[in-house]
N, C-alpha and C positions, 0 to 999 in steps of 0.2 A: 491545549498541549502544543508545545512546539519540538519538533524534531530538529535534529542539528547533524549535518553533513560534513564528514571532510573529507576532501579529495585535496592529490597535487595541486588544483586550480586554486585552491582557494575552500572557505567555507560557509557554508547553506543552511539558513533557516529560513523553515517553513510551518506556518501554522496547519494543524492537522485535529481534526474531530475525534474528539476519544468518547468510546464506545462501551466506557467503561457501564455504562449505566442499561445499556440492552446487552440479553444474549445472544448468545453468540450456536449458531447451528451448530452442529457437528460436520458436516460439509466444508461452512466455513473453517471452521480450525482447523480442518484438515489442508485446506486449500492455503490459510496462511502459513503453515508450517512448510508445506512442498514450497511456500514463495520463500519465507528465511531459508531453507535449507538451501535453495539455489544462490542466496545474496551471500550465505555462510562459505558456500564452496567456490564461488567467482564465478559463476557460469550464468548469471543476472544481476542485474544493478537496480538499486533504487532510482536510478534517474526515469527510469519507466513509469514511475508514480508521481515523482514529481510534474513530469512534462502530463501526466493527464490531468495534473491538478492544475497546470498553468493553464490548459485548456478548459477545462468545463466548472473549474469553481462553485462545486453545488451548496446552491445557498440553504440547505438542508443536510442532516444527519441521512447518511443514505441508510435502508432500511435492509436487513439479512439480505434477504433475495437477491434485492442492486449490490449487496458488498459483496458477495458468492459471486456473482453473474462477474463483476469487477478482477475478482480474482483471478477466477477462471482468464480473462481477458489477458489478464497478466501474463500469469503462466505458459499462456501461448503464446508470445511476443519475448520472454524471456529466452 
């Protein structure tokens, strides 16, 4: 899946692991919903995801645990 970015600067694609095929905790939903509500309302930005994906490019589908743990991560940096 690729996700597509537009901002004033210009715009951003990035490839991105879809997870359609595991579940998904209740945790996690929970946790990516508090992160769109924060990208819905302008008080976080997706650029926080990208700049981790520029960094650590896991050559793996990360597993519940690491995408909760990831979120959480977020959410506090947002």
């Amino acid at each position: 899946m690729t996700v597509v970015l537009t901002t004033p600067d210009g715009t951003l694609r990035t490839p991105v692991y879809s997870s359609a095929t595991v579940a998904y905790s209740p945790r996690e939903v929970d946790l990516s919903r508090q992160l769109i509500s924060r990208f819905t309302a302008g008080t976080a930005t997706p650029a926080l995801m990208t700049e981790w994906w520029e960094q650590r490019r896991p050559a793996e589908v990360l597993r519940s645990r690491e995408r909760e743990e990831l979120l959480a991560f977020w959410l506090a940096r947002a």
